[in-house]
Structure formats: C-alpha cells, structure tokens
The first five atom37 places (N, CA, C, CB, O) and aatype in JSON, in Angstrom:
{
  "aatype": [20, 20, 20, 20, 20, 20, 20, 20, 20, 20, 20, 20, 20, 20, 20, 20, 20, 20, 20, 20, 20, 20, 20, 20, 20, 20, 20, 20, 20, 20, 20, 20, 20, 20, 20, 20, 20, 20, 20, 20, 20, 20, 20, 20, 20, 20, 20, 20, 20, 20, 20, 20, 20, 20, 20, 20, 20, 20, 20, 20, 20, 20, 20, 20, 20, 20, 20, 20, 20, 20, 20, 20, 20, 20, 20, 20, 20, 20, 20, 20, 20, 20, 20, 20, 20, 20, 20, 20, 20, 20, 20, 20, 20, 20, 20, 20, 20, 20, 20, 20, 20, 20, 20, 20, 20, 20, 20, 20, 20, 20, 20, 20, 20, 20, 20, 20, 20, 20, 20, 20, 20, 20, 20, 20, 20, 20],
  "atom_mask": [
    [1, 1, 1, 1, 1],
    [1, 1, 1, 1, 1],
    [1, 1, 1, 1, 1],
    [1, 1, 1, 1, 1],
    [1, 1, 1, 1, 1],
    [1, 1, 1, 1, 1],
    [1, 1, 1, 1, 1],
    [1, 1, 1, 1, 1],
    [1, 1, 1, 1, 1],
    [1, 1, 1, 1, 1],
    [1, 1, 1, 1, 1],
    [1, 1, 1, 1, 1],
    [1, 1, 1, 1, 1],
    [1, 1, 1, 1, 1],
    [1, 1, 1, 1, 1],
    [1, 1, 1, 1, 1],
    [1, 1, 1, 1, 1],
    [1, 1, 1, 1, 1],
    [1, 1, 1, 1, 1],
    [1, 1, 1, 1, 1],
    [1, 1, 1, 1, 1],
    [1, 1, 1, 1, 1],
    [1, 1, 1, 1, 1],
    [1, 1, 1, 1, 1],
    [1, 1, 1, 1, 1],
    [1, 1, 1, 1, 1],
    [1, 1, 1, 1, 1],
    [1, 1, 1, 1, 1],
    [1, 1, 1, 1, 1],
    [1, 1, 1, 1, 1],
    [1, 1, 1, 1, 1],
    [1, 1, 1, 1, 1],
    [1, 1, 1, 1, 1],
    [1, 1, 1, 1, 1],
    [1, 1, 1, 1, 1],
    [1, 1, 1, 1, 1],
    [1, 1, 1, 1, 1],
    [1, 1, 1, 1, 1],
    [1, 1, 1, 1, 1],
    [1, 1, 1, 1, 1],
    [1, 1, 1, 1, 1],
    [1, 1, 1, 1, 1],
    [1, 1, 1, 1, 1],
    [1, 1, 1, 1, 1],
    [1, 1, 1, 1, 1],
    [1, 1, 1, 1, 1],
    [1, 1, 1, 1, 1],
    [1, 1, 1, 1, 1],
    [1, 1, 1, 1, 1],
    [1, 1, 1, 1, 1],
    [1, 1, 1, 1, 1],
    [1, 1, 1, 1, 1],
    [1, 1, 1, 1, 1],
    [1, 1, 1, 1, 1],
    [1, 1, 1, 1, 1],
    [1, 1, 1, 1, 1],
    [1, 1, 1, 1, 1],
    [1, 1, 1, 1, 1],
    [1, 1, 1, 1, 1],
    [1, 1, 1, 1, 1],
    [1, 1, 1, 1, 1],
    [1, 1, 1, 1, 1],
    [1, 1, 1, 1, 1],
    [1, 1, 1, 1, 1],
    [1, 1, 1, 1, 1],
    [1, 1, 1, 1, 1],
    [1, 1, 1, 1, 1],
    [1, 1, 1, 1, 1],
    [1, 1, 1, 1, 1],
    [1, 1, 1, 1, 1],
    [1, 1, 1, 1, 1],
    [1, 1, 1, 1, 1],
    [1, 1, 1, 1, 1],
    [1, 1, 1, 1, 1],
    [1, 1, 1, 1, 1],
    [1, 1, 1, 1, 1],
    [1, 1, 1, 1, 1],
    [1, 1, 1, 1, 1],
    [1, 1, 1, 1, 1],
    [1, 1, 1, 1, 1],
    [1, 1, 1, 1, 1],
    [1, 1, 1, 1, 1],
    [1, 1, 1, 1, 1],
    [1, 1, 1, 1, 1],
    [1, 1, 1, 1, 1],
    [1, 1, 1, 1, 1],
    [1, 1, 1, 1, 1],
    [1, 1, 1, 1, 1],
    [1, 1, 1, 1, 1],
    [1, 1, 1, 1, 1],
    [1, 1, 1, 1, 1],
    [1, 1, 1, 1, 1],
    [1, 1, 1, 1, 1],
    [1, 1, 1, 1, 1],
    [1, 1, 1, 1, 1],
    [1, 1, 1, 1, 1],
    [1, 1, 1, 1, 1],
    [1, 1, 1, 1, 1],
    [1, 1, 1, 1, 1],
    [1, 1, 1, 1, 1],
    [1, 1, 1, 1, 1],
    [1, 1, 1, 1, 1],
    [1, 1, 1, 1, 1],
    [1, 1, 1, 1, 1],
    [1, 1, 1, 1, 1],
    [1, 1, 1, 1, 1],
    [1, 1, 1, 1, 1],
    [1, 1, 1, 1, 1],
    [1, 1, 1, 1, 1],
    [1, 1, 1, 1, 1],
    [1, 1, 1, 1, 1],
    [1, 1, 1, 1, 1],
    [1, 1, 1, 1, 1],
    [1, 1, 1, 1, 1],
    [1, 1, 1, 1, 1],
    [1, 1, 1, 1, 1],
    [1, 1, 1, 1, 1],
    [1, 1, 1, 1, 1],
    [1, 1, 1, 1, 1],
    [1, 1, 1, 1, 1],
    [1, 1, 1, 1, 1],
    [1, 1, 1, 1, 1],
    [1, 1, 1, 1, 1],
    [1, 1, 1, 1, 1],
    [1, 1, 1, 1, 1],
    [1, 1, 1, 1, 1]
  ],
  "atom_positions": [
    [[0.85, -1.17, 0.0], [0.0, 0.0, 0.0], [0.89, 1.23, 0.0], [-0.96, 0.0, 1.22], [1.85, 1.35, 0.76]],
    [[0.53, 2.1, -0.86], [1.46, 3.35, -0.63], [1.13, 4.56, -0.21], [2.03, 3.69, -1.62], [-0.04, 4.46, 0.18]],
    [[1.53, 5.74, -0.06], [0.85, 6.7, 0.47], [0.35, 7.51, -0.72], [1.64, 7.45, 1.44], [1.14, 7.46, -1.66]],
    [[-0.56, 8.11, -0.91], [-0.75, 8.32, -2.06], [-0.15, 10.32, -2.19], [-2.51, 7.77, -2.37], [-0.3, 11.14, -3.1]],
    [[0.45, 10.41, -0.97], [1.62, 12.03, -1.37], [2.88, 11.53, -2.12], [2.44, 12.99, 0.35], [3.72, 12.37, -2.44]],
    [[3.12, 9.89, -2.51], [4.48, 9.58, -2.5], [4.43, 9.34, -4.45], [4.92, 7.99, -1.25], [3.41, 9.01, -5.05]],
    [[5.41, 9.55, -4.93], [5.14, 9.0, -6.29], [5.54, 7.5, -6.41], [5.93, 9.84, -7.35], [6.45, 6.94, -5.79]],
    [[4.72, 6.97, -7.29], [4.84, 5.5, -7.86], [4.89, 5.2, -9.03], [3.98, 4.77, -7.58], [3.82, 5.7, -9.36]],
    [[5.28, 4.79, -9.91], [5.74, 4.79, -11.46], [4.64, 3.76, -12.08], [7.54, 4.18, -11.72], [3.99, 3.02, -11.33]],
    [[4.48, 3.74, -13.32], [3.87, 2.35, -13.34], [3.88, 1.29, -13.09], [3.74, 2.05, -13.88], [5.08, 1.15, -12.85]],
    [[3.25, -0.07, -12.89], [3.52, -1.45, -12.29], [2.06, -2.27, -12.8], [3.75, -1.36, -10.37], [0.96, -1.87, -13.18]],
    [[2.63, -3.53, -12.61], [1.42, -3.99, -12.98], [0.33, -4.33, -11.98], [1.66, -5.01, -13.67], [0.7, -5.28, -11.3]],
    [[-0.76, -3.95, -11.66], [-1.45, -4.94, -10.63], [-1.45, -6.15, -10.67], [-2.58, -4.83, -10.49], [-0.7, -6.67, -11.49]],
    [[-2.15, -6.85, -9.97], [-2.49, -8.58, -9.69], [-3.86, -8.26, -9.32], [-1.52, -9.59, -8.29], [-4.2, -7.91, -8.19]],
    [[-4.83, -8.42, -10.62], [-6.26, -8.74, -10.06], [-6.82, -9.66, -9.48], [-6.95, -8.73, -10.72], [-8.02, -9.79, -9.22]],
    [[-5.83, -10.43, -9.22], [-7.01, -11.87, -9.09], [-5.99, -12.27, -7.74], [-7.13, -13.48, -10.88], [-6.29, -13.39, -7.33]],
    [[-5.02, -11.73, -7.05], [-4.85, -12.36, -5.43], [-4.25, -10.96, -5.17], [-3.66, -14.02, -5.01], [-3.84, -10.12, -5.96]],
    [[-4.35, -10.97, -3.51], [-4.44, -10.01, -2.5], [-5.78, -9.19, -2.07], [-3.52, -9.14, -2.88], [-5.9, -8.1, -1.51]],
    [[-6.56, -9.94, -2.44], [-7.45, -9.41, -1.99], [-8.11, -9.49, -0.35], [-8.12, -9.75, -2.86], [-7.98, -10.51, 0.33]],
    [[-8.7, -8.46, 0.07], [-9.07, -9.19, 1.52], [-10.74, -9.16, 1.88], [-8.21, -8.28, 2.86], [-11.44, -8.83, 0.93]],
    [[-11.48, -9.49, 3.19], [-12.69, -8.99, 3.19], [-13.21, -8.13, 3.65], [-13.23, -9.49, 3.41], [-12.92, -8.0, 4.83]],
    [[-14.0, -7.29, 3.22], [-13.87, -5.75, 3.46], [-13.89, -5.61, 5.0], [-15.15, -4.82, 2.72], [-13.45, -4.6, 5.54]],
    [[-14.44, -6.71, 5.75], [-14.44, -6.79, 7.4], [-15.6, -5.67, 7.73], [-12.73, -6.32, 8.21], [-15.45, -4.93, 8.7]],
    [[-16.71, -5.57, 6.92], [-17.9, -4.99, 7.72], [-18.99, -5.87, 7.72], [-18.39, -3.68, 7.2], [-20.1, -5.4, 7.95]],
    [[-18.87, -7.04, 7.5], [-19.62, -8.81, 7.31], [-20.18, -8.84, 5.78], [-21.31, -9.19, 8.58], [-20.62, -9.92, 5.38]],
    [[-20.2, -8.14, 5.25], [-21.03, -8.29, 3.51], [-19.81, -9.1, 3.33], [-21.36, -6.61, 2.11], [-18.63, -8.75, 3.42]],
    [[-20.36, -10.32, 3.05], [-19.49, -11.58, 2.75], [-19.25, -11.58, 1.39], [-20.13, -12.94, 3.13], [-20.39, -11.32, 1.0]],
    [[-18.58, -11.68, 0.38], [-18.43, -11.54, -0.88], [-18.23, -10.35, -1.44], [-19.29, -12.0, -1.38], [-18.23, -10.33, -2.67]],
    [[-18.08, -9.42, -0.91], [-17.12, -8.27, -1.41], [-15.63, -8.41, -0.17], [-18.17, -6.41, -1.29], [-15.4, -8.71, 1.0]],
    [[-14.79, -7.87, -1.64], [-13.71, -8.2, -1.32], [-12.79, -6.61, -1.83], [-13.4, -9.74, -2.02], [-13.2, -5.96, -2.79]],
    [[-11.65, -6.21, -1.11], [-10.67, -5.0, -1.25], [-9.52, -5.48, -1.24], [-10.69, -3.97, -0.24], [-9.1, -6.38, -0.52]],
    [[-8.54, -4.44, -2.69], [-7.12, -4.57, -2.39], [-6.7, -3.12, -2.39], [-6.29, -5.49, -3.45], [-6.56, -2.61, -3.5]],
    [[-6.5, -2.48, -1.48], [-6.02, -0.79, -1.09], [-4.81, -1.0, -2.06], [-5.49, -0.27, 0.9], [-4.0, -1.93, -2.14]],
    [[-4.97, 0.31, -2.86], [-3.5, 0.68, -3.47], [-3.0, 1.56, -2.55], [-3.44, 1.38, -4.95], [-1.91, 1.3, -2.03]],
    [[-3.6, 2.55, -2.25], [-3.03, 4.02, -1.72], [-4.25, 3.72, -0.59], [-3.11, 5.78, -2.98], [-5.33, 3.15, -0.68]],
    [[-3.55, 4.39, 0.52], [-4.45, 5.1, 1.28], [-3.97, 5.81, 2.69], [-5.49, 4.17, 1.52], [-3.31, 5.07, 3.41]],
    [[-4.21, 7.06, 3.14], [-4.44, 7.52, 4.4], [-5.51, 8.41, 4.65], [-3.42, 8.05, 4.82], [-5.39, 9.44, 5.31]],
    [[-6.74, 7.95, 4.01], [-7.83, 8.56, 4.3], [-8.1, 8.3, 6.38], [-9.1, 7.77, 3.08], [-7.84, 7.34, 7.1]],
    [[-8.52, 9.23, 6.59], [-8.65, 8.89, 7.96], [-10.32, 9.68, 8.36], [-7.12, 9.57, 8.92], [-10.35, 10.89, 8.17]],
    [[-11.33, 9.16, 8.77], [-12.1, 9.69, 9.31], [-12.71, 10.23, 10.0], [-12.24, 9.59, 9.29], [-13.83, 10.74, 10.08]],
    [[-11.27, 9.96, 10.92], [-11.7, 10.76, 12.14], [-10.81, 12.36, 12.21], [-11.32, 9.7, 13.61], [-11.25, 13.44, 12.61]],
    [[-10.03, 12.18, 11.9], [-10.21, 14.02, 11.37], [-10.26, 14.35, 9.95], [-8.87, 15.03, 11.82], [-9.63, 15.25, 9.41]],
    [[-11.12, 13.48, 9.37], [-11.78, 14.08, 7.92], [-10.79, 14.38, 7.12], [-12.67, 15.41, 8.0], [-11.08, 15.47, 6.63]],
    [[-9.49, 13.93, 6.58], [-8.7, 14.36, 6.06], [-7.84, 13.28, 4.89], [-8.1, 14.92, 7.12], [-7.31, 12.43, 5.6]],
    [[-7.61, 13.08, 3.88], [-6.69, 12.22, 3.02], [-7.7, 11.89, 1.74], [-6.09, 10.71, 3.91], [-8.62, 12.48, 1.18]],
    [[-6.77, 10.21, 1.57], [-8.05, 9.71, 0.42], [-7.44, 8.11, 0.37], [-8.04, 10.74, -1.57], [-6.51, 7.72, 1.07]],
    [[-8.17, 7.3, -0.59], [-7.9, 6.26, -0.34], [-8.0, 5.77, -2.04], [-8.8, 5.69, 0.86], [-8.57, 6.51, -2.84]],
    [[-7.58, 4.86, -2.35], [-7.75, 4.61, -3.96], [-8.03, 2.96, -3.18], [-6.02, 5.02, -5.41], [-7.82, 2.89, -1.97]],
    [[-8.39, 1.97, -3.75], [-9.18, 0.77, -4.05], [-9.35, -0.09, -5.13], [-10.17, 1.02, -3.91], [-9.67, 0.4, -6.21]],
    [[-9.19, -1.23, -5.03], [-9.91, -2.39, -5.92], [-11.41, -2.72, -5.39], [-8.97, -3.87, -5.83], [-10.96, -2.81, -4.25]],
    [[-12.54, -2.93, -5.24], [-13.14, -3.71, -5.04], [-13.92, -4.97, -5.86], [-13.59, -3.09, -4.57], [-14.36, -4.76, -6.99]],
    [[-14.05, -6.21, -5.26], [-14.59, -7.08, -6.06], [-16.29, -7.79, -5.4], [-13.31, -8.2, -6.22], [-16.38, -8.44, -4.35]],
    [[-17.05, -7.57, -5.98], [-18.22, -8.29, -5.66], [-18.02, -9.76, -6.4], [-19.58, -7.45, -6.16], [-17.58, -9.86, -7.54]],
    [[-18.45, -11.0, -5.49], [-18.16, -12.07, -6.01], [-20.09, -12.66, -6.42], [-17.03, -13.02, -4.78], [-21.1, -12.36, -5.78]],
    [[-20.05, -13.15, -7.13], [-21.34, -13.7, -7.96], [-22.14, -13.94, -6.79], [-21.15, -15.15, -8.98], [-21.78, -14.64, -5.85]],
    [[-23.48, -13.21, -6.9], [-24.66, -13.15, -5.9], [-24.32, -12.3, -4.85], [-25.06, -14.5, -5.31], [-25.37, -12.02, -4.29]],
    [[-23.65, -11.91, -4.46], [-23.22, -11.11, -3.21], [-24.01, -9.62, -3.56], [-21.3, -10.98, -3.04], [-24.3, -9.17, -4.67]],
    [[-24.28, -8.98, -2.12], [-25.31, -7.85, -1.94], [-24.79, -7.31, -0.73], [-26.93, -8.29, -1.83], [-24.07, -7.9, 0.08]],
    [[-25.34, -5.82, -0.66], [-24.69, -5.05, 0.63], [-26.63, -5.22, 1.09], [-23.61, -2.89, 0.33], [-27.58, -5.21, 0.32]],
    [[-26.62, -5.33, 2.2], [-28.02, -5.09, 3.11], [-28.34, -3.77, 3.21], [-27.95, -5.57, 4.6], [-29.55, -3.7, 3.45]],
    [[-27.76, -2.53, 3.13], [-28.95, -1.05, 3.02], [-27.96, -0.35, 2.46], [-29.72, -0.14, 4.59], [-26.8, -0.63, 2.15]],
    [[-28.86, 1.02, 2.38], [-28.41, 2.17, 1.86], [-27.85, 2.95, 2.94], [-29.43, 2.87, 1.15], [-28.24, 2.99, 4.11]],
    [[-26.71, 3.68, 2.33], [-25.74, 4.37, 3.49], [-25.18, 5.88, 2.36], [-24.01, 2.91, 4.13], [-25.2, 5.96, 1.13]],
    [[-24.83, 6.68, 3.18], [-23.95, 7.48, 2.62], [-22.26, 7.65, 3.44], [-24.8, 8.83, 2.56], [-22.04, 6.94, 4.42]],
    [[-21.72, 8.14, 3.19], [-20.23, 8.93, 3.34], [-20.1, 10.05, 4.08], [-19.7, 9.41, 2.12], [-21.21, 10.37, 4.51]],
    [[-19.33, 10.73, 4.41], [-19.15, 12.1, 4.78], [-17.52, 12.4, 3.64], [-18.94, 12.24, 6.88], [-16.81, 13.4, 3.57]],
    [[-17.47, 11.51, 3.16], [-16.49, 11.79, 2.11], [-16.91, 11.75, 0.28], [-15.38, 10.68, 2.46], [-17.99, 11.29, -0.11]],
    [[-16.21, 12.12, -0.34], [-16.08, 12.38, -1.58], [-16.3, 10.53, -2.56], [-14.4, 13.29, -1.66], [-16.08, 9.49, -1.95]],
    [[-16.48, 10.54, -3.13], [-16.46, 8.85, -3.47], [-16.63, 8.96, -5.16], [-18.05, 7.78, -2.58], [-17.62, 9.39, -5.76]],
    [[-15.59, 8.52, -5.65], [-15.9, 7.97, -7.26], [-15.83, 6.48, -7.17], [-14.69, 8.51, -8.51], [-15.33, 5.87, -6.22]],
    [[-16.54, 5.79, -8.52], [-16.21, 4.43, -8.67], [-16.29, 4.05, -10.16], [-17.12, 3.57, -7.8], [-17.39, 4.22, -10.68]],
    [[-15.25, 3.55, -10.95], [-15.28, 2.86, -12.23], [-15.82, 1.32, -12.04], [-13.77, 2.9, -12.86], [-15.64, 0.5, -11.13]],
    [[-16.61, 1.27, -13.34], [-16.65, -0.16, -12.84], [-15.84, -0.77, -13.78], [-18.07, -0.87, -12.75], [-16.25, -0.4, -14.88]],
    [[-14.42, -1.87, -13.96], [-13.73, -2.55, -14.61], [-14.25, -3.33, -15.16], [-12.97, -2.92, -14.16], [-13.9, -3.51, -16.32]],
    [[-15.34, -4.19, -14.58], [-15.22, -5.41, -15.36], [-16.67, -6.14, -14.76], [-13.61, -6.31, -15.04], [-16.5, -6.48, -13.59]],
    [[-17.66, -6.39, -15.13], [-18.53, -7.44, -14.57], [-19.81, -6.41, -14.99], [-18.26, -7.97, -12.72], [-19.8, -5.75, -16.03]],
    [[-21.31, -6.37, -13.65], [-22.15, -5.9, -13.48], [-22.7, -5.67, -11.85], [-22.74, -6.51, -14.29], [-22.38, -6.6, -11.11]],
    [[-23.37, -4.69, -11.29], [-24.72, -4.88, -10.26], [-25.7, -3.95, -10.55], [-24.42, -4.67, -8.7], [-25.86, -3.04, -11.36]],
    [[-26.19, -4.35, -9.84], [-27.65, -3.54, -9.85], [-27.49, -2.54, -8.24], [-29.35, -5.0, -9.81], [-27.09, -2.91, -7.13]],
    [[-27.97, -1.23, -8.7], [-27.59, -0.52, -7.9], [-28.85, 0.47, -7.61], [-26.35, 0.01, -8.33], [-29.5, 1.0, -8.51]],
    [[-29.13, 0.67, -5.95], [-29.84, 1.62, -5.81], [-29.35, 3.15, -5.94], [-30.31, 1.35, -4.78], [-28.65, 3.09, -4.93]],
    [[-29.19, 4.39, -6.35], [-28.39, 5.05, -6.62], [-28.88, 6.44, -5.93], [-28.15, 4.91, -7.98], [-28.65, 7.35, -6.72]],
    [[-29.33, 6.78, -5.05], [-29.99, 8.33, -4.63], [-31.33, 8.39, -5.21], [-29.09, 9.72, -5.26], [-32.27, 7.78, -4.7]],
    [[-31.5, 9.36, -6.66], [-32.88, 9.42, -6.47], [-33.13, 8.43, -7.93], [-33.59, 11.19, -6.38], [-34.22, 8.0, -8.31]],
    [[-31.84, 8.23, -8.58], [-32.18, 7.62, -9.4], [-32.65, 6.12, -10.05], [-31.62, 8.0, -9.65], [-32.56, 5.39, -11.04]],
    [[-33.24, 6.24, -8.7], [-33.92, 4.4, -8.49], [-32.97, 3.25, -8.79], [-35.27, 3.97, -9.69], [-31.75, 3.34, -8.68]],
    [[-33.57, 2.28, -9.12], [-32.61, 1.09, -9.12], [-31.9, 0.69, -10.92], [-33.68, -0.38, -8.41], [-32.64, 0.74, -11.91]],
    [[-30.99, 0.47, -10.97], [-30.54, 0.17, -12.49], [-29.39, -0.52, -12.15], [-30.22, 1.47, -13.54], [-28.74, -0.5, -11.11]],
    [[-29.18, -1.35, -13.53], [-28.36, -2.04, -13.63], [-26.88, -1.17, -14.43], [-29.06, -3.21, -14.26], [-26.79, -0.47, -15.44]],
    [[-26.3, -1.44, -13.85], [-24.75, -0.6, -14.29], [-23.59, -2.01, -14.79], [-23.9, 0.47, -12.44], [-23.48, -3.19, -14.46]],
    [[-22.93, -1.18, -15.65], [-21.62, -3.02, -16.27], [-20.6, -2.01, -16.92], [-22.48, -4.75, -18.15], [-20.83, -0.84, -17.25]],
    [[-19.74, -2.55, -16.99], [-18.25, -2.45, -17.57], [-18.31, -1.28, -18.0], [-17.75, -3.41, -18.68], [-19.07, -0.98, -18.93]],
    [[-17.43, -0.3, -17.33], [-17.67, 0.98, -18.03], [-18.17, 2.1, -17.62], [-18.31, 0.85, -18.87], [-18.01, 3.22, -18.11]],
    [[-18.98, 1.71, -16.39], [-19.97, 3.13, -15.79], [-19.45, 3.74, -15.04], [-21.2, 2.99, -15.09], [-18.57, 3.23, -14.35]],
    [[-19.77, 4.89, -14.91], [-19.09, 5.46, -13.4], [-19.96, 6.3, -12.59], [-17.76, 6.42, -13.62], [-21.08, 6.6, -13.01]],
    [[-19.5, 6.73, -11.38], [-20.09, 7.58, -10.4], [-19.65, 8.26, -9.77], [-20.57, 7.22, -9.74], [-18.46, 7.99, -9.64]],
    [[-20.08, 9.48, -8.96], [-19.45, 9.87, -8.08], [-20.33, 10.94, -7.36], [-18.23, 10.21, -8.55], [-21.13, 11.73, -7.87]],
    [[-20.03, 10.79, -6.23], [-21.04, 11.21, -4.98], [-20.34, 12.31, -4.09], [-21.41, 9.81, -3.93], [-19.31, 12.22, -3.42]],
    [[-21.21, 13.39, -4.29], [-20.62, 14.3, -3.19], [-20.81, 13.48, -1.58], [-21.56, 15.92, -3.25], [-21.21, 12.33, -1.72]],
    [[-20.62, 13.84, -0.35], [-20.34, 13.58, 0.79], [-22.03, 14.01, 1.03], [-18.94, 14.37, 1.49], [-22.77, 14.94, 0.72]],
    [[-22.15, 12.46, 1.94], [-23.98, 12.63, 2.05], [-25.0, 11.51, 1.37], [-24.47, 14.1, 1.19], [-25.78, 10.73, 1.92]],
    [[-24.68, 11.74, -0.13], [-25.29, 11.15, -0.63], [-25.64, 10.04, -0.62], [-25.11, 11.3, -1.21], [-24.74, 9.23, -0.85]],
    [[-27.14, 9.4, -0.34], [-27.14, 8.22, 0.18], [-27.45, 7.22, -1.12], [-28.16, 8.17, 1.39], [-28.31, 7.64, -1.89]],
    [[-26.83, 5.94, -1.44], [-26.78, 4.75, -2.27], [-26.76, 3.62, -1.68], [-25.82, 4.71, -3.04], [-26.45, 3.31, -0.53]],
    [[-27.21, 2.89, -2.76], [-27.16, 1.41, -1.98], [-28.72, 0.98, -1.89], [-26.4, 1.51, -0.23], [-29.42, 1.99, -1.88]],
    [[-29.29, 0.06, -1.83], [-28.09, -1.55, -1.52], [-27.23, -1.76, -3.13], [-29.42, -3.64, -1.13], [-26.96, -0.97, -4.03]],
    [[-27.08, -2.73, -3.01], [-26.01, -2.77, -4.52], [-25.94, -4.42, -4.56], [-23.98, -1.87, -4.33], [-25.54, -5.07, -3.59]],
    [[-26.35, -4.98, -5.73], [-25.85, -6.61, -5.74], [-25.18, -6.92, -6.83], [-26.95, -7.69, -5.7], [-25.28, -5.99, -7.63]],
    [[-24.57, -7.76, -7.22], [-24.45, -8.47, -8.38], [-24.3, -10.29, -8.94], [-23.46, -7.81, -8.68], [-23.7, -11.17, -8.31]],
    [[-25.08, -10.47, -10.36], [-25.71, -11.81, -10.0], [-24.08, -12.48, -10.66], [-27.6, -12.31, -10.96], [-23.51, -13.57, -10.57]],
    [[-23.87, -11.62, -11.1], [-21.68, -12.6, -11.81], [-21.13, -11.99, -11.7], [-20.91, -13.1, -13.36], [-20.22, -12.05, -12.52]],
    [[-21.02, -11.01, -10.84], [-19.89, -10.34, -9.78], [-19.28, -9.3, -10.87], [-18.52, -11.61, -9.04], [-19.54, -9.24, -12.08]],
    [[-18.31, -8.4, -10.01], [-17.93, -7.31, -10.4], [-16.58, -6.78, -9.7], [-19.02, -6.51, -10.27], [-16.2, -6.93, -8.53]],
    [[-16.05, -6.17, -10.66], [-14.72, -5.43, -10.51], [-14.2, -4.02, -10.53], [-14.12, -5.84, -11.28], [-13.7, -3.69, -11.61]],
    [[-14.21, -3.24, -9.71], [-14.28, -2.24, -9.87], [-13.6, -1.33, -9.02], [-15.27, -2.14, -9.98], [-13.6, -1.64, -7.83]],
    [[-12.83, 0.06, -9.43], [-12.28, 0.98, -8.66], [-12.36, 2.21, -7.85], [-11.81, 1.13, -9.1], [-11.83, 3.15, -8.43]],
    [[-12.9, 2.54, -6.53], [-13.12, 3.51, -5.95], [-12.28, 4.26, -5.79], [-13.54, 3.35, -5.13], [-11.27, 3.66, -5.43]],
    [[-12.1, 5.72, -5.91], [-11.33, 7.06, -5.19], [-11.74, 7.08, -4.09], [-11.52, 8.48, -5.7], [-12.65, 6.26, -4.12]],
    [[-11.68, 7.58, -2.85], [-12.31, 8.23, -1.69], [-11.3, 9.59, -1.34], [-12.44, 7.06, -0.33], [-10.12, 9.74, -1.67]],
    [[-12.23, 10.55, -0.5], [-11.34, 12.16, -0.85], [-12.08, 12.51, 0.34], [-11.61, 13.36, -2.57], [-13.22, 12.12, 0.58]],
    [[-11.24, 13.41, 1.23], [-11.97, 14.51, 1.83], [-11.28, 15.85, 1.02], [-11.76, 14.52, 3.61], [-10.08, 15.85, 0.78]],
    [[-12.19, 17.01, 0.62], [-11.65, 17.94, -0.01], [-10.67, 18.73, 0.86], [-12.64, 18.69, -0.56], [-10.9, 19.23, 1.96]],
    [[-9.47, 18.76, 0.13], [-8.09, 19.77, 1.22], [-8.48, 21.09, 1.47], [-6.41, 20.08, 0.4], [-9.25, 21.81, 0.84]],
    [[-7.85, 21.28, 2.47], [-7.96, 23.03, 2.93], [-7.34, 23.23, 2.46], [-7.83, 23.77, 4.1], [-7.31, 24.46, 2.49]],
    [[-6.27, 22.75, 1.63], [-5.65, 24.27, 0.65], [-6.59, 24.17, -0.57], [-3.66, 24.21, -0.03], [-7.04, 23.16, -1.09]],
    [[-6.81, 25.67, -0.96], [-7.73, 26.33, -1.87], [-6.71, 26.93, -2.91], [-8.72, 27.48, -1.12], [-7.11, 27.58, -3.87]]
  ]
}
C-alpha cells in the first residue's frame, strides 16, 4: 500500500490475489487498497481501491459517506440503488461519483464485479 503524497511509477497490478474482506460482514465483497491515508476521524486524506463483488453477493442497506467517493466499474455488473435515481443495472464501463452525504445502496451483483473507488476529503488548501 502506498501513500498516495508519495510518487509511484507504473507497475502492474495482480487482479485476481491479494485481496481481503472488506471486514464490515457483507461476505463476498472483497478489497485490495492501493493508496491510502484517508482517515475519518479528522476528515482528512483519500484512499484509492480495488473492489470485487463475487457472484450473488449484496450489501443489506443504503448508506452514505461524509467523504467524496468515485467508482469505475472494470469489469462485470450490479444492480444498484443510486440516490434518487432508483434502481438500475450498471456493467463495464460506468461510473459515479457522490458528493459527501449522498445516500446509495443496496447494490448486488448476479456474476460479480470489478471495480475501482477514489475516496477524498476535499483539502484546505484552496
């Protein structure tokens, strides 16, 4: 994992091991942190991400952030509740991104998915 103030050159990832479980019990999603010192408790950094939904796996509700959040999706599909824009199916290619607040979710997918989050709190320097 690196810090993401530090430079890193290109490299290749490894999609398919190091992954871990995200450890909030949604069993079948899975994270490999590239960068991160997002910290939440004084609201400050960011975090870059792999995540993988594995076939059938689902988050149980809708939640928001107090942080910044993009997400590409790499590779697969879910179906996503999205704020106001009801439920749709999203695949290879889509993206998002949520000011701090915004509530999404639940989110499933029936052959899993691959995909990359940013997370940000916006800096005080202006």
């Amino acid at each position: 994992m690196m810090n993401p103030r530090m430079n890193m050159f290109f490299s290749a990832i490894d999609l398919e091991t190091g992954f871990e479980n995200r450890g909030d019990g949604n069993m079948g999603i899975s994270v490999k942190i590239l960068s991160d010192n997002l910290d939440t408790d004084t609201k400050h950094g960011c975090r870059t991400r792999l995540l993988r939904m594995a076939p059938g796996s689902e988050t149980p509700e809708a939640h928001a952030h107090d942080y910044w959040e993009e997400i590409y999706i790499l590779d697969g599909e879910m179906t996503v509740h999205d704020g106001s824009d009801g439920e749709k199916q999203v695949k290879t290619g889509a993206y998002a991104a949520r000011e701090p607040g915004v509530m999404h979710g639940p989110v499933r997918s029936k052959t899993g998915c691959l995909m990359i989050d940013f997370c940000w709190y916006p800096s005080e320097d202006k």
